[in-house]
N, C-alpha and C positions, 0 to 999 in steps of 0.2 A: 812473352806476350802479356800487356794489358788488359785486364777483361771494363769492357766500356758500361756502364750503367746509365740504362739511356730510358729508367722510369721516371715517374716524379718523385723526387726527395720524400720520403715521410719515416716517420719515428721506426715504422715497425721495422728498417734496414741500417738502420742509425747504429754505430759501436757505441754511444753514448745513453744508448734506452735498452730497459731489460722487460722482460713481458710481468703483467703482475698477475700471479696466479688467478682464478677463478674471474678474470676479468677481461672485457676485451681492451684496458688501458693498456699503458706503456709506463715506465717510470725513466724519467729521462735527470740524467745527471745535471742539467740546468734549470729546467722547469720545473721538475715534482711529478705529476700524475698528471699525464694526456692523451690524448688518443691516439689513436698506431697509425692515422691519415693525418696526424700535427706532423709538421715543418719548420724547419727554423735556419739560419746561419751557419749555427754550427755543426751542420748535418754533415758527416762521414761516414761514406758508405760500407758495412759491415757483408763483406761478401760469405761469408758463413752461416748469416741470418737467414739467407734465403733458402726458402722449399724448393728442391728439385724436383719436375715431374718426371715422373720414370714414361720409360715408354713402351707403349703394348707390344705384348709379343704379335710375332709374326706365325699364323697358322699355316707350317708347313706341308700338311697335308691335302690340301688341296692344289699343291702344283708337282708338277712331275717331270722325269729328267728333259722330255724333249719340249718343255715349255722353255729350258735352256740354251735349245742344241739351236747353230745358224742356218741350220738346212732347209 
């Protein structure tokens, strides 16, 4: 299975830009120094790049067995 990237193109998901410390730039192996919303041609999608949001727990204590049952 293919995972589909279905954002807009920009640097900060690029395998060809790396973050530059204390910045909110990108350094992009064609351009030099740009912003992580810059775009270009040779944009390849870096699926590692991206943050995953985790997701909230579920507070179990508020439900109980016959909020389960079909009766």
């Amino acid at each position: 299975m293919e995972f589909k990237f279905d954002h807009k193109p920009m640097c900060l998901f690029c395998t060809r830009a790396k973050k530059i410390p204390y910045t909110e730039e990108m350094l992009c192996s064609k351009f030099g120094a740009v912003p992580k919303e810059h775009s270009c041609k040779k944009f390849k999608y870096n699926l590692m790049a991206r943050e995953v949001r985790r997701k909230k727990d579920i507070d179990t204590t508020k439900f109980s067995a016959e909020d389960f049952s079909l009766e």
